[in-house]
MDTraj code that builds the backbone (N, CA, C; nanometers):
import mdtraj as md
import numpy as np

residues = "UNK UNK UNK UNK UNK UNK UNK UNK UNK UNK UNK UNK UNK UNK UNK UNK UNK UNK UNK UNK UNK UNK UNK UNK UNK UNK UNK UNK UNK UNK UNK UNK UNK UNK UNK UNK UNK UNK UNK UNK UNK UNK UNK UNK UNK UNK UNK UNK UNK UNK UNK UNK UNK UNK UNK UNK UNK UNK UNK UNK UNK UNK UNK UNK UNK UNK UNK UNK UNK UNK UNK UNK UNK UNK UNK UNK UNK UNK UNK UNK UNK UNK UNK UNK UNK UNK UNK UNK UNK UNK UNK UNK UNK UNK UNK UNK UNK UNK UNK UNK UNK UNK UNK UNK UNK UNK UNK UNK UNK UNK UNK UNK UNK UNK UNK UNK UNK UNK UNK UNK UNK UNK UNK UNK UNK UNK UNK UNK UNK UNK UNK UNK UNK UNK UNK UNK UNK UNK UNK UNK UNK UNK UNK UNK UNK UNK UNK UNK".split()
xyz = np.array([
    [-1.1844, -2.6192, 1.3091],
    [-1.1865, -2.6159, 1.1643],
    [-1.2171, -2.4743, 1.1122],
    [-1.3053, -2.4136, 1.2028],
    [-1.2984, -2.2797, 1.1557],
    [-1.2275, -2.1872, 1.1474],
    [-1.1748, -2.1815, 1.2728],
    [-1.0245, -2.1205, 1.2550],
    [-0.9296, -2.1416, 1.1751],
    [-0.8995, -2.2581, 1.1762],
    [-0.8250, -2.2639, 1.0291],
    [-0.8607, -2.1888, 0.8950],
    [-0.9964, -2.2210, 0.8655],
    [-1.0222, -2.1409, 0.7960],
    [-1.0466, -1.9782, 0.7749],
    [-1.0567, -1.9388, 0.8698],
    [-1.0189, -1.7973, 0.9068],
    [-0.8636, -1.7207, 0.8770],
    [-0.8153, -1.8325, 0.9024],
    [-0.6488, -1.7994, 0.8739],
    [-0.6325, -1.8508, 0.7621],
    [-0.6549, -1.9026, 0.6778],
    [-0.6356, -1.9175, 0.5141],
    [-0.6950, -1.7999, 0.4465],
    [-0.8300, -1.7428, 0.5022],
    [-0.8957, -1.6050, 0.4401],
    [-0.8112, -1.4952, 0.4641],
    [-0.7384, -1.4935, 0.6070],
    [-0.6702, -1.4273, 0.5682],
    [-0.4924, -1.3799, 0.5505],
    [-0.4528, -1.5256, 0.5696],
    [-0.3457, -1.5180, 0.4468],
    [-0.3226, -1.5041, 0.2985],
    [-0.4924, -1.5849, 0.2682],
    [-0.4812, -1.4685, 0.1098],
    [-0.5110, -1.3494, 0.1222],
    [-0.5906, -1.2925, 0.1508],
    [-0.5709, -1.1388, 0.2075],
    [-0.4760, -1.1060, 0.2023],
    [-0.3883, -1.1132, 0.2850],
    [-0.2291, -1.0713, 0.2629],
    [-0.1542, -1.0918, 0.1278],
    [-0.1561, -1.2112, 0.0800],
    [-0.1172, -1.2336, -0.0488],
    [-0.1443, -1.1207, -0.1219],
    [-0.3085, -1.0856, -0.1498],
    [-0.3633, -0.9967, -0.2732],
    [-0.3067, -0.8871, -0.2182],
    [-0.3486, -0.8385, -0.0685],
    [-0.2586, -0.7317, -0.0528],
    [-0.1134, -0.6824, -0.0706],
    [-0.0457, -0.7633, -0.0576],
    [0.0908, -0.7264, -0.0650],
    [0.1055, -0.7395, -0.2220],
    [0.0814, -0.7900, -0.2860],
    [0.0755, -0.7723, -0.4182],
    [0.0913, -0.6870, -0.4958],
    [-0.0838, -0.6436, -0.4481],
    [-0.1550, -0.5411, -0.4918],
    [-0.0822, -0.3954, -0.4568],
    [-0.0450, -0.3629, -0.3627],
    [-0.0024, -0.2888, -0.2833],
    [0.1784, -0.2539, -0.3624],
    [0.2427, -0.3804, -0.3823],
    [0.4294, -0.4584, -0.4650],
    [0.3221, -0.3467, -0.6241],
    [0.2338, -0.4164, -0.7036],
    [0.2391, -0.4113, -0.8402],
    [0.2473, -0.1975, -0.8302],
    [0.1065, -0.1547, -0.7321],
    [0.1094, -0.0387, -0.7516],
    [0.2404, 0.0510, -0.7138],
    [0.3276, 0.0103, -0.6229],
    [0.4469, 0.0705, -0.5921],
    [0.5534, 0.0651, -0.6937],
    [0.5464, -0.0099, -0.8186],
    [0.6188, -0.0519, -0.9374],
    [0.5980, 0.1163, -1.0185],
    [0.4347, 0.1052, -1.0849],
    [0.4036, 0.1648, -1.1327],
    [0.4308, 0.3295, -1.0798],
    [0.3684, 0.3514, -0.9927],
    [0.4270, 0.4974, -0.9122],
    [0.5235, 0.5235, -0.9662],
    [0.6440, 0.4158, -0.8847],
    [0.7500, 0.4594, -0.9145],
    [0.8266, 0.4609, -1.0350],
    [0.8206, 0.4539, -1.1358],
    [0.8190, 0.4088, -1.2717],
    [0.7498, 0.6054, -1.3176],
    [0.6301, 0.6143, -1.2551],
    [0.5602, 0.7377, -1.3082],
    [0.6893, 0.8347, -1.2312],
    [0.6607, 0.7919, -1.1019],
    [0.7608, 0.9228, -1.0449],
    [0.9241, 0.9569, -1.1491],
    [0.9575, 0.8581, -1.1781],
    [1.0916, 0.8521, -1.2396],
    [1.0527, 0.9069, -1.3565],
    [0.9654, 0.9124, -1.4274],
    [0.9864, 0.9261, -1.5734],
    [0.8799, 1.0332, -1.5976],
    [0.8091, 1.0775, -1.5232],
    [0.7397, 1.1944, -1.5376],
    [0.7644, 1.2965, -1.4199],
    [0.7653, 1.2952, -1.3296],
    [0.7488, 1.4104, -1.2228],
    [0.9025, 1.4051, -1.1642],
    [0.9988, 1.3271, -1.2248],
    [1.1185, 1.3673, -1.1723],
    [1.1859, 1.4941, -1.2563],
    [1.1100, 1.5307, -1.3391],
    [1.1517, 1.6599, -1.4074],
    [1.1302, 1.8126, -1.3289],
    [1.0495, 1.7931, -1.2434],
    [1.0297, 1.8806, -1.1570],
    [1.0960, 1.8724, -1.0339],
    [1.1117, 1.7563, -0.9475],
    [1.1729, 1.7116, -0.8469],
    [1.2627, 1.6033, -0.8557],
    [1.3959, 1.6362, -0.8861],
    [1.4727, 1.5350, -0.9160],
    [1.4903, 1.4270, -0.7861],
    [1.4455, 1.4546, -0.6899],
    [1.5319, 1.3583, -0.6016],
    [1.3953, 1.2451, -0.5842],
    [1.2971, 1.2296, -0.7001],
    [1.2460, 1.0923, -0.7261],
    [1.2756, 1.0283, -0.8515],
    [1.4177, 1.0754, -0.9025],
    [1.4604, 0.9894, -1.0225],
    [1.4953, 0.8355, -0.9381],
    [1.4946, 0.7709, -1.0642],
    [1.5028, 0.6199, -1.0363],
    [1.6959, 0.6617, -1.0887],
    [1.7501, 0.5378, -1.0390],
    [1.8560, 0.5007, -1.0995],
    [1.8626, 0.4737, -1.2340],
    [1.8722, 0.5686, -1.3644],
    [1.8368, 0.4650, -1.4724],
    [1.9284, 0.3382, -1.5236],
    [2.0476, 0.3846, -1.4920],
    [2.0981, 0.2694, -1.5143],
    [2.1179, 0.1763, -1.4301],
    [2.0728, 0.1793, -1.3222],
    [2.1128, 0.0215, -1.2560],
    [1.9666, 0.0305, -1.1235],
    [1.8623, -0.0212, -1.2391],
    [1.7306, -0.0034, -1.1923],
    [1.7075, -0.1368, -1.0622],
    [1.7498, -0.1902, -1.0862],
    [1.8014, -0.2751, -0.9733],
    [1.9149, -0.2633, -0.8618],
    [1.8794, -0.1163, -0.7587],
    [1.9777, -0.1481, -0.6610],
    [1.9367, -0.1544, -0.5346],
    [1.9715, -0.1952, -0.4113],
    [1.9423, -0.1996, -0.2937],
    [1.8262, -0.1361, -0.2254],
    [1.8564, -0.0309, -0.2476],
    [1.7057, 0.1459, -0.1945],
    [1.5756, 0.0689, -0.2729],
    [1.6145, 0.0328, -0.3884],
    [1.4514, 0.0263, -0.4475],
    [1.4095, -0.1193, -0.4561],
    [1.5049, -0.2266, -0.4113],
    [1.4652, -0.3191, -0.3519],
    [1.4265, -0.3612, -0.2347],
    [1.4444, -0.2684, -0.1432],
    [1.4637, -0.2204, -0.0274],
    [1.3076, -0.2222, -0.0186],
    [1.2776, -0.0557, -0.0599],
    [1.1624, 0.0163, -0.0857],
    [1.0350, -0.0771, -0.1553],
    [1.1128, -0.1676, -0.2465],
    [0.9621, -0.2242, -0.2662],
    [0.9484, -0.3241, -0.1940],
    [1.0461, -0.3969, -0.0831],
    [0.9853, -0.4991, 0.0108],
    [0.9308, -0.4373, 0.0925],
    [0.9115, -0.3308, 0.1590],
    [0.9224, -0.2837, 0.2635],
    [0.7604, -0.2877, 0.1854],
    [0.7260, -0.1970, 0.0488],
    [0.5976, -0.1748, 0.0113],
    [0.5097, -0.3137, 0.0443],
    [0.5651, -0.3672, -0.0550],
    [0.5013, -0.5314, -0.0293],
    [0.4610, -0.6049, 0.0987],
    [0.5123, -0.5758, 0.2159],
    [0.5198, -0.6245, 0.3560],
    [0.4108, -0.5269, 0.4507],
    [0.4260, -0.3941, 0.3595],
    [0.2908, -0.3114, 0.3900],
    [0.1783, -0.3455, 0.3479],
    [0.2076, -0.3944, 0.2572],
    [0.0346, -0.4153, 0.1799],
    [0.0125, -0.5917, 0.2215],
    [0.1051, -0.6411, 0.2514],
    [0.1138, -0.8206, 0.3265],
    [-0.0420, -0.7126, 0.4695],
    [0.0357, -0.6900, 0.5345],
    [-0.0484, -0.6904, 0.7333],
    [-0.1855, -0.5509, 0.6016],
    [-0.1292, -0.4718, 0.5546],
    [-0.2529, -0.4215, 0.5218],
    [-0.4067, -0.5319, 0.5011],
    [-0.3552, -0.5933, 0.3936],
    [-0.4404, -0.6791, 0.3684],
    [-0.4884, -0.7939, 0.4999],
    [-0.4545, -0.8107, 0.5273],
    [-0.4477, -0.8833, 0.6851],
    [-0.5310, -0.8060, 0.7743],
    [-0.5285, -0.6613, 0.7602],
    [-0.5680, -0.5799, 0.8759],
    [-0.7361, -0.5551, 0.8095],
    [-0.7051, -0.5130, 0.6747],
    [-0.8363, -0.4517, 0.6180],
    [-0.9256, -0.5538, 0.6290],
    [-0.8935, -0.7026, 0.5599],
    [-1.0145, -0.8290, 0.6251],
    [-1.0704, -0.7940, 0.7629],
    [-1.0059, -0.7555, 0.8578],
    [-1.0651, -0.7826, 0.9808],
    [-1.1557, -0.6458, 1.0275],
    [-1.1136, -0.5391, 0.9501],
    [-1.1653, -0.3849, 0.9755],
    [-1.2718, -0.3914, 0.9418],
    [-1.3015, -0.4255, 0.8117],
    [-1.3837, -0.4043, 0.6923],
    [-1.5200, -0.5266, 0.7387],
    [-1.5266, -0.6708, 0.7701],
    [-1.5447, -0.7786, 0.8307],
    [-1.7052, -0.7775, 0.7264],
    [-1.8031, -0.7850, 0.7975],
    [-1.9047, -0.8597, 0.6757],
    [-2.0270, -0.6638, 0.6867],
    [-1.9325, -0.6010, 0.7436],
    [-2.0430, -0.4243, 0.7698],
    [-2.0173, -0.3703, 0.6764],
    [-2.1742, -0.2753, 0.6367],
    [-2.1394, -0.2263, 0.4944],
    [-2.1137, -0.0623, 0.5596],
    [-2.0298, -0.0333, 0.5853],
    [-1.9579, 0.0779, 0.6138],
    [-1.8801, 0.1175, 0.5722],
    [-1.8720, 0.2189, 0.4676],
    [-1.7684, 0.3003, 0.3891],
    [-1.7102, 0.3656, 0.4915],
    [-1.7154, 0.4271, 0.6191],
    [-1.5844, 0.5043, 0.6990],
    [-1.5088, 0.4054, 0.7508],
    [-1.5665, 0.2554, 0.7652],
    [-1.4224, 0.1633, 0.7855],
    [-1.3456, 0.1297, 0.6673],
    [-1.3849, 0.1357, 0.6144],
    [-1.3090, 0.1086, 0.4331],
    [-1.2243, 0.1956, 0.4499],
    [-1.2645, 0.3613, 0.4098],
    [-1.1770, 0.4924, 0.3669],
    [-1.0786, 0.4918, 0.5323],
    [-1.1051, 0.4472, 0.6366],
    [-1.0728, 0.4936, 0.7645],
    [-0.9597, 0.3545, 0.7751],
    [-0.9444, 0.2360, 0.7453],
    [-0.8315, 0.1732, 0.6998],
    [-0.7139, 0.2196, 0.6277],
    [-0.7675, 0.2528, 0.5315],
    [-0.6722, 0.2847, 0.3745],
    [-0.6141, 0.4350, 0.4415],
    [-0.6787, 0.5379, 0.5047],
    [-0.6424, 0.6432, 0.5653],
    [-0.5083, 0.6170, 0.6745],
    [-0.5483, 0.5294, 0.7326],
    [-0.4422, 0.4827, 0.8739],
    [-0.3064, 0.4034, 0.8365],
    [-0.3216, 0.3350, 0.7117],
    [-0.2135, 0.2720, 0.6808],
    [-0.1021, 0.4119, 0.5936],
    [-0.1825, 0.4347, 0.4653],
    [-0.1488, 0.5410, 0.4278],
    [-0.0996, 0.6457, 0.4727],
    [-0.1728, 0.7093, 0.5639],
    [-0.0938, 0.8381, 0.6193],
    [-0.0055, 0.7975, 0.7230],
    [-0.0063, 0.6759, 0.7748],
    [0.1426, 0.6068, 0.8599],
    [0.2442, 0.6129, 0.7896],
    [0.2314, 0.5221, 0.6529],
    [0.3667, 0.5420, 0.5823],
    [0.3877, 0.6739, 0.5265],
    [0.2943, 0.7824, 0.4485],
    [0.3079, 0.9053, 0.4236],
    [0.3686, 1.0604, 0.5111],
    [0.3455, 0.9692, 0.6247],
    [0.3712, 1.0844, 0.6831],
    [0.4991, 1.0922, 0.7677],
    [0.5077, 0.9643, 0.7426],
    [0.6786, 0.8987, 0.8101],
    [0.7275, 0.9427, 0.6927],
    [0.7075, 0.9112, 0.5571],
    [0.7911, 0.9673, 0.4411],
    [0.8209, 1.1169, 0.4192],
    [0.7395, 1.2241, 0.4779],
    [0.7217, 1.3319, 0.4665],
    [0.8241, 1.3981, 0.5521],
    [0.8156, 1.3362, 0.6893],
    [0.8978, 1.3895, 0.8022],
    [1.0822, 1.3421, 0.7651],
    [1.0997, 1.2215, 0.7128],
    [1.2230, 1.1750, 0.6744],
    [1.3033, 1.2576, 0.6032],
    [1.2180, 1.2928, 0.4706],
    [1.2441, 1.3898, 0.4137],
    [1.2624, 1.5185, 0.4307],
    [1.2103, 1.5770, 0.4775],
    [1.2075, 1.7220, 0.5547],
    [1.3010, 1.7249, 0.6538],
    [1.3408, 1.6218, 0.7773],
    [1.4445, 1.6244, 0.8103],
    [1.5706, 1.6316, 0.7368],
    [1.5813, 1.5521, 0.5986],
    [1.6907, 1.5346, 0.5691],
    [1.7715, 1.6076, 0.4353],
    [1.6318, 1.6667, 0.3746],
    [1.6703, 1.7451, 0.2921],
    [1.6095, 1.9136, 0.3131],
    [1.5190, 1.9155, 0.3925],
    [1.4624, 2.0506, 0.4254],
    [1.4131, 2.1350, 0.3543],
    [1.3369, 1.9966, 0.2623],
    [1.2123, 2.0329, 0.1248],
    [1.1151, 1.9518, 0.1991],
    [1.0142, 1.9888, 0.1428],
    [0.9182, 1.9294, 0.1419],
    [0.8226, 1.8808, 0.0252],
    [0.8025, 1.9311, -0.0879],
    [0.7312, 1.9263, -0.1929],
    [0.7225, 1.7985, -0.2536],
    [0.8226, 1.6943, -0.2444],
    [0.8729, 1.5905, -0.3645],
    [0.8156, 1.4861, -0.2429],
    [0.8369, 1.4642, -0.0817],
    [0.7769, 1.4278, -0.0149],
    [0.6291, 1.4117, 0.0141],
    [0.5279, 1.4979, -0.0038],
    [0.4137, 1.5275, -0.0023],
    [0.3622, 1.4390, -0.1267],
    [0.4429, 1.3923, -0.2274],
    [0.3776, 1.3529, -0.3446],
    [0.3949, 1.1989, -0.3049],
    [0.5267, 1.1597, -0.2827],
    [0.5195, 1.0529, -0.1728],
    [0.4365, 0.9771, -0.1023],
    [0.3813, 1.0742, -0.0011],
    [0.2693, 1.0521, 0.0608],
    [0.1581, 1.0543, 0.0698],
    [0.1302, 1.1158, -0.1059],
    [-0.0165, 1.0827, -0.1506],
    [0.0133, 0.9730, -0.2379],
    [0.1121, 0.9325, -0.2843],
    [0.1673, 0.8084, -0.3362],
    [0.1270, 0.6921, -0.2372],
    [0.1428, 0.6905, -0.0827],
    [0.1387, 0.6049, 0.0353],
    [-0.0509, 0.5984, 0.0111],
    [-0.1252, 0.6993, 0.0111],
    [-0.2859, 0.6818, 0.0099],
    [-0.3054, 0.6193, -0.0715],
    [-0.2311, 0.5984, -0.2130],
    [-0.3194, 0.5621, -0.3545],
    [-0.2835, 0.4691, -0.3526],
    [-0.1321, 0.3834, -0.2760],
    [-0.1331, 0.2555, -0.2814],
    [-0.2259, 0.1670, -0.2084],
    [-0.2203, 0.2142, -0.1046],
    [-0.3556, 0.1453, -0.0123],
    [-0.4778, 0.1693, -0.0393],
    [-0.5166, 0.2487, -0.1414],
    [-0.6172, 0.2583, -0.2191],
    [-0.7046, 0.1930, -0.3465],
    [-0.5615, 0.1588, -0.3740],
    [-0.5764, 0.0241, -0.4999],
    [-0.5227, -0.0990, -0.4581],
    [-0.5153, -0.1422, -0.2923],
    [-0.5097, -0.2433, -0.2254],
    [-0.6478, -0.2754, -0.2027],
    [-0.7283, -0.1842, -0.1117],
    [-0.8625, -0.1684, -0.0786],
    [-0.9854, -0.1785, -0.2032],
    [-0.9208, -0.1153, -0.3141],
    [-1.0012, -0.1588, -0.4263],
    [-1.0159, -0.3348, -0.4586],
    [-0.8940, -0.3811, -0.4939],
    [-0.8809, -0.5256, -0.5076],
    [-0.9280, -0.5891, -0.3839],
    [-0.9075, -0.5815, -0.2966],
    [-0.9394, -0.6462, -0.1900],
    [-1.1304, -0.6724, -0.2042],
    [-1.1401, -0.5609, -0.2231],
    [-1.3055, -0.5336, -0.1912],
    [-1.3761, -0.6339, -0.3062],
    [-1.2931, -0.5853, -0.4881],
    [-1.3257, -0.6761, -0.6019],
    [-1.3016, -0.8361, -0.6054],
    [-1.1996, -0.8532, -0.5250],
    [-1.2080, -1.0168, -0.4545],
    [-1.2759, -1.0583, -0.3546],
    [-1.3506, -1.0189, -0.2672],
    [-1.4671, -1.0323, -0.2215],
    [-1.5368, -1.0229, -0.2625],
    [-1.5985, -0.9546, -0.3540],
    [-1.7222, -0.9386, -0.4157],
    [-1.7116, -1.0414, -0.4940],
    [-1.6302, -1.1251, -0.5838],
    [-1.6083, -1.2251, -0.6671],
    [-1.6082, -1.3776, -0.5895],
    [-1.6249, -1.3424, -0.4685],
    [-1.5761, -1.4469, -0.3772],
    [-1.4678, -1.5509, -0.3907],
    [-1.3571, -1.4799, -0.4474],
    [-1.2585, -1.5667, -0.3989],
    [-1.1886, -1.4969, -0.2696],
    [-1.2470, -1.4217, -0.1898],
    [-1.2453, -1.4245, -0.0808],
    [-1.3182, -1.3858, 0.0161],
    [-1.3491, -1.4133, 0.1495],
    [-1.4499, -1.4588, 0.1906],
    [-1.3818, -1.3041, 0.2948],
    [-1.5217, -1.2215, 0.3905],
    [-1.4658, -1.1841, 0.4924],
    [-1.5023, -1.1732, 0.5898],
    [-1.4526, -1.1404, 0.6914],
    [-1.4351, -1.2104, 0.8321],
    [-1.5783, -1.1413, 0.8760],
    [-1.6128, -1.2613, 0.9315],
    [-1.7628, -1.2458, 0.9832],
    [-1.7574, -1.2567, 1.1068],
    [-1.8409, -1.1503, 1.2003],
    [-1.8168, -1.0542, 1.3484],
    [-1.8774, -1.1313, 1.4267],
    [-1.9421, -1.2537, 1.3807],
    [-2.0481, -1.3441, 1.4748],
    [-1.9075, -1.4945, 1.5342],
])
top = md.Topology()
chain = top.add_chain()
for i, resn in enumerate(residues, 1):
    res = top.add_residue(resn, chain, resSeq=i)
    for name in ("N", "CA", "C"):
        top.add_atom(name, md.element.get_by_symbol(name[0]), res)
traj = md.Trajectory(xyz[None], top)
């Protein structure tokens, strides 16, 4: 029975995470398009056909990150009050996808600048995953994984 319940804690986990993780990748990208693509065009959005493949693409892919994020951070984070497992989560997910974004880019366009923003884009999402995550625990609608 416990186990079960262990795996409901943290499939919502995943839920809030991937969410959390889907809503902030909206917003970014929304900022990137309409503010900082004036400097670096190659983070304009499509404006007219804001719905195509790449950025549906891009935000499952976000969402499915922040799904196992949330999944992962329950179990990192567990009932220790340790801020270097907190920041040292959100760091590992983040600079995985950031730095895969960085190198993609640089291979393929042989800039780097518009990439780098990217990939502090990759920290701040898992950053305001780790925030919610932490504010739903503390609210207890979710519970976390306890090391005993």
């Amino acid at each position: 029975m416990k186990l079960m319940a262990e795996r409901v804690e943290s499939v919502k986990a995943g839920i809030i995470g991937g969410l959390s993780v889907g809503v902030a990748f909206l917003i970014t990208s929304m900022i990137n398009s309409l503010v900082l693509a004036k400097y670096f065009p190659i983070l304009i959005l499509d404006q007219s056909n804001l719905v195509n493949l790449q950025f549906l693409l891009s935000s499952a892919i976000a969402g499915f990150s922040g799904l196992l994020f949330g999944i992962t951070y329950r179990y990192i984070i567990r009932t220790d009050i340790n801020p270097h497992l907190n920041t040292g989560g959100v760091f590992a997910f983040g600079l995985v996808r950031g730095l895969t974004q960085i190198e993609v880019g640089w291979n393929f366009t042989g800039t780097i600048q518009p990439f780098l923003i990217l990939g502090g884009e990759s920290i701040l999402l898992f950053t305001f995953a780790a925030f919610v995550l932490d504010t739903a625990i503390l609210r207890g609608w979710l519970k976390p994984f306890s090391s005993n």
